[in-house]
C-alpha positions in Angstrom: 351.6 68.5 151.4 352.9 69.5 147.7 356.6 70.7 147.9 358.0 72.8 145.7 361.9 72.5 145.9 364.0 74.9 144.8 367.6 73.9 143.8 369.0 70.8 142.5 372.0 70.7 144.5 373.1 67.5 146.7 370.6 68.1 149.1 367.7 69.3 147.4 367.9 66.2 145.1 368.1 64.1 148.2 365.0 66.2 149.7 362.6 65.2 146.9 363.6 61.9 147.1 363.0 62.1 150.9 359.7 63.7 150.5 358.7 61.7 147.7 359.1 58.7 149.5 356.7 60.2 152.7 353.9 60.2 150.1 354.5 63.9 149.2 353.7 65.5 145.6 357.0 67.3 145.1 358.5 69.2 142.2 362.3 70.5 141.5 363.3 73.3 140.3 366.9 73.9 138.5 367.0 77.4 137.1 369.5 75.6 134.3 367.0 74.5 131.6 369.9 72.3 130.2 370.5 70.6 133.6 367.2 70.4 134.4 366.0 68.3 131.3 368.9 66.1 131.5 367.6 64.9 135.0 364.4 64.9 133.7 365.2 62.3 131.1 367.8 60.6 132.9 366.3 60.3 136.8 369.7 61.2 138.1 371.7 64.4 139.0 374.7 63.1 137.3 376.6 66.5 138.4 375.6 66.4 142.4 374.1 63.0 143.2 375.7 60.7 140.6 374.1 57.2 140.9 370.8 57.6 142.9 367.4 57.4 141.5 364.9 60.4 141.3 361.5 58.9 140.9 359.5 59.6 137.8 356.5 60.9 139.7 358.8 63.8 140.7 358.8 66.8 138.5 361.6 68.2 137.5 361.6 71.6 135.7 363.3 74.7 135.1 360.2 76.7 135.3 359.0 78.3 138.6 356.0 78.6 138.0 355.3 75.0 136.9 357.2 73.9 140.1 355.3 76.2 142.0 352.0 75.9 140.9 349.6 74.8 143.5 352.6 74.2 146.3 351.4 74.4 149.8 355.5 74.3 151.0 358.0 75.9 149.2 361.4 74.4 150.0 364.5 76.9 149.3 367.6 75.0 148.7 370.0 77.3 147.2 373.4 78.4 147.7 373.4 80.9 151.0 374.7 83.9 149.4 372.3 83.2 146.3 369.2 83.0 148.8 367.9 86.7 148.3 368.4 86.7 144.3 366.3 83.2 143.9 363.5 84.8 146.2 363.3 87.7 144.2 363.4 85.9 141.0 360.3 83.3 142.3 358.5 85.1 144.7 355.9 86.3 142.3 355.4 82.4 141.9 354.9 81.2 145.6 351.3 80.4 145.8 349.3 83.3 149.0 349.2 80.6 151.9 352.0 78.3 151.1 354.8 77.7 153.5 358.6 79.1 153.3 361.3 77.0 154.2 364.6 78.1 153.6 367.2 74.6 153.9 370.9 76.6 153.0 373.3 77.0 156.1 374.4 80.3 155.7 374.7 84.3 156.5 374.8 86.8 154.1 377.8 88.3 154.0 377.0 91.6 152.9 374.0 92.2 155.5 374.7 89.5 157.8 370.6 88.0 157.5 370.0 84.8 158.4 368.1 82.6 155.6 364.6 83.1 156.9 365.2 86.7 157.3 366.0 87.2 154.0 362.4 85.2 153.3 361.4 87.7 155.9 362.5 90.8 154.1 361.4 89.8 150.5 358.3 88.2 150.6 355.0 90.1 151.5 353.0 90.0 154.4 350.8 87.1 154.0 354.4 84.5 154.5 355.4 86.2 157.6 353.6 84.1 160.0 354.7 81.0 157.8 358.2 81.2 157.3 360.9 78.5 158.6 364.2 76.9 158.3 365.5 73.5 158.1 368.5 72.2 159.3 370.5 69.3 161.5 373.1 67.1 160.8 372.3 66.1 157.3 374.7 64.5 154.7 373.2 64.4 151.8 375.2 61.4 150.3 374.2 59.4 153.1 370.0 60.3 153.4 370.1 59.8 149.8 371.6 55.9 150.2 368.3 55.4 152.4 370.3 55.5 156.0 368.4 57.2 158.8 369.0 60.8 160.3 366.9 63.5 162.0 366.4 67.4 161.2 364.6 70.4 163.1 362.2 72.8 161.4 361.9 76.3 163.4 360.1 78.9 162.9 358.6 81.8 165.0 355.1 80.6 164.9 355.8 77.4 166.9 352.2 76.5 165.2 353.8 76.4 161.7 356.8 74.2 162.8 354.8 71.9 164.1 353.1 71.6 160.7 355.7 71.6 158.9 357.7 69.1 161.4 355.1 66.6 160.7 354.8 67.3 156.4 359.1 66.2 156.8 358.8 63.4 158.8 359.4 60.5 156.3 360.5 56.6 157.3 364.0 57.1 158.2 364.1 60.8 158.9 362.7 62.1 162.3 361.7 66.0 162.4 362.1 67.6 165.5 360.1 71.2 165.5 361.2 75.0 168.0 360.2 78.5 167.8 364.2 79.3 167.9 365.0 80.4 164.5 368.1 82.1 165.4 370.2 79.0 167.2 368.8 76.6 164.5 369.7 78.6 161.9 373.6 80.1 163.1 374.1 76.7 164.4 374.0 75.3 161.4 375.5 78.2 159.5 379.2 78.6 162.5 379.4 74.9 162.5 380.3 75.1 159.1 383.2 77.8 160.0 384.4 75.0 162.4 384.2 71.9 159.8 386.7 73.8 158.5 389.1 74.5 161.0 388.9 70.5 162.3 389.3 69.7 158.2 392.6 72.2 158.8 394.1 70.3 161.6 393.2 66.4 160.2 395.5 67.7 157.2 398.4 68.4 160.0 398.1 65.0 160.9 397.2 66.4 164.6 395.7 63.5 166.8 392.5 63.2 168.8 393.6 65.3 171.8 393.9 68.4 169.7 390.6 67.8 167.4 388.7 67.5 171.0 390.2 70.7 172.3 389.3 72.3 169.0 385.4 71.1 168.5 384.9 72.0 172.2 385.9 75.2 171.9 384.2 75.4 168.5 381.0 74.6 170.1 382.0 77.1 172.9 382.5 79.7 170.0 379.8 78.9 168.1 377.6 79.3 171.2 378.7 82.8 172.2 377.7 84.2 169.3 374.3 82.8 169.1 373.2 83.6 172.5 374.7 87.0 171.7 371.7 87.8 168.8 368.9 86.2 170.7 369.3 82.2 170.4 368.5 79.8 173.5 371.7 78.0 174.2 370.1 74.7 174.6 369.3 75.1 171.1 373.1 74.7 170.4 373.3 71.4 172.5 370.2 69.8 169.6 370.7 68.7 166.0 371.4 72.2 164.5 374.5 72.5 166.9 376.0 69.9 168.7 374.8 67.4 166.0 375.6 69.0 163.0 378.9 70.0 164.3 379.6 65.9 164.8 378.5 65.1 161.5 380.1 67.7 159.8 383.5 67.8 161.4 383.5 63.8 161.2 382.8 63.0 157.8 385.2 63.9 154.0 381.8 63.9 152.6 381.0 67.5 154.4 382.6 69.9 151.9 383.5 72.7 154.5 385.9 69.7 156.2 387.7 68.5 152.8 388.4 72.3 152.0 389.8 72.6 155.2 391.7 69.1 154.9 392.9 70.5 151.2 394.2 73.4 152.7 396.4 72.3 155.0 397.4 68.9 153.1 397.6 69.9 149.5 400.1 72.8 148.5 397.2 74.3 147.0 395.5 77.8 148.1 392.0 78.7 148.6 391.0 79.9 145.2 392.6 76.9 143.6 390.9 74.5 145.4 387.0 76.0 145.0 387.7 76.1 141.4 388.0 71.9 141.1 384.5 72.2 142.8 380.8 71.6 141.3 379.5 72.3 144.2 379.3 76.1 146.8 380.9 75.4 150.5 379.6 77.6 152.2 381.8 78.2 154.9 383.9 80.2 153.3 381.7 83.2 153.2 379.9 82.3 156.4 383.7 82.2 158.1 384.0 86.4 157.3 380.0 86.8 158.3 381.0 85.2 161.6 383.6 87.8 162.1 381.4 90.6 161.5 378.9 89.7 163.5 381.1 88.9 166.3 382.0 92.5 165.8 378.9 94.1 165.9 378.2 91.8 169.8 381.8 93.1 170.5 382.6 89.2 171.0 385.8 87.3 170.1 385.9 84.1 167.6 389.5 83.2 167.3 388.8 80.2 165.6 386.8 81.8 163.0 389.6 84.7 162.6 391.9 81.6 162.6 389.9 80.0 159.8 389.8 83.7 157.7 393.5 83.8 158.6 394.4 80.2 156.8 392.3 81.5 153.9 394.5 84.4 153.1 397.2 82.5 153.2 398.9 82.2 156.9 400.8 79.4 157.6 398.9 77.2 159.9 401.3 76.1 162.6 402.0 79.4 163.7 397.5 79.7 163.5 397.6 76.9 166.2 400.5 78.2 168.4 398.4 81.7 168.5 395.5 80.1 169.4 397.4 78.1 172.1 398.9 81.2 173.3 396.1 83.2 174.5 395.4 84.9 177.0 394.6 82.3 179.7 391.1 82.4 181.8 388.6 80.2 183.1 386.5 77.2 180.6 383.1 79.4 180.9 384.2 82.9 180.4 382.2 84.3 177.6 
């Protein structure tokens, strides 16, 4: 099926070359006209994915409507709390019929929509029954060196993740497909809240012990909240939970872990450390989203507030003797 990407970060570099090389027509879109030619002429992203090939049959463009033009998927790969304003400024673009797949592990922080809601709420009524999101424990570095991983596509209409399951599948990256938009798409966007808070502890030099007690209880967290606004908590055990949390709170190439690793290793504050970065990490906003959604399901994240804590500056020994010291109670208590 022709993809359209949209975004020219890490990963939606790495998913043309993905898609390119499962016989797909795809096109990327980079809304930078400068950037975008230089990638054009140079078949690289110097700036996100220094060093790997983007094949010449792959358009690259800084027009939407030449990306767009007769795309059957359109594949959003832009920074979470950019999501709504890239919508708006392509949705007059999207071809009537073609799929929506958001890729960007997020929640908007000032209305607390998932990704595909925000496709939900600004795109007309002939997308609603074709709107999805993609997510699973996907480095980008890694896909892009050609090693094997696996993703889920969900989307209400179990029909059109099926489709679109099978238009992802490529070589060495297996697509799993569910009609559970919600775990899929807060699993990927909490585990991101946790990447930081294991990042955190690594810097401390804690040992394995504590980074089991922590990604357990992450999971744990992570799980409460989903099941709270409507996920299945299976969902949570698959790729976009339980598998994205291992990758992600494994690996220095996840960005939410290093900023968490920076924090507690460096000296250096939040705002210092996001402005020696290229690239958005996502977390940070998603770590306050968390919170308010936990709010509004009257549910407690103390990890998450621990996380928000070490961002505004708390000292984080005294973050992991509070969370030691609470209240006490039984391992499934929600």
């Amino acid at each position: 099926m022709k993809t359209a990407i949209l975004g020219s970060g890490a990963w939606g570099t790495t998913l043309a070359i993905l898609l390119h090389s499962a016989g797909a027509e795809v096109s990327l879109w980079d809304y930078n006209q400068k950037r975008a030619e230089a990638m054009r002429v140079s078949r690289e992203n110097t700036e996100f994915l220094r060093g790997t090939v983007i094949p010449d049959s792959v358009l690259i463009t800084a027009e939407a409507a030449e990306a767009l033009q007769g795309a059957e998927i359109a594949l959003f790969v832009v920074p979470a709390q950019k999501m709504r304003e890239n919508i708006r400024a392509v949705r007059q673009d999207i071809p009537i019929g073609a799929y929506v797949v958001t890729a960007s592990k997020g929640i908007e922080l000032t209305t607390l929509c998932r990704m595909s809601q925000i496709a939900q709420e600004e795109l007309p009524e002939p997308f609603t029954a074709k709107i999805a999101a993609l997510s699973g424990p996907n480095l980008a570095a890694e896909i892009a060196a050609g090693q094997p991983a696996a993703a889920v596509v969900a989307s209400a209409n179990i029909q059109a993740a099926e489709i679109l399951r099978d238009a992802f599948n490529a070589p060495l990256f297996r697509v799993y497909s569910t009609d559970d938009s919600i775990g899929v798409e807060l699993g990927g966007a909490l585990k991101n809240v946790l990447a930081i808070a294991i990042g955190a502890l690594d810097g401390l030099k804690f040992g394995v012990n504590a980074k089991a007690a922590l990604m357990t209880r992450g999971i744990a967290e992570i799980g409460r909240l989903a099941v709270a606004e409507g996920a299945h908590h299976l969902t949570l055990a698959g790729l976009a939970g339980l598998g994205d949390v291992i990758a992600t709170c494994s690996s220095p190439l996840s960005r939410n872990y290093s900023l968490g690793f920076e924090l507690t290793s460096s000296g250096d504050g939040l705002e210092a450390i996001l402005q020696k970065r290229h690239s958005v990490t996502e977390g940070v906003a998603t770590s306050y989203a968390a919170l308010e959604m936990a709010r509004r399901n009257s549910i407690e994240m103390p990890i998450a507030r621990a996380v928000c804590d070490l961002f505004e500056g708390r000292k984080p020994i005294e973050l992991v003797e509070a969370l030691l010291r609470r209240e006490r109670r039984a391992e499934r208590d929600t």
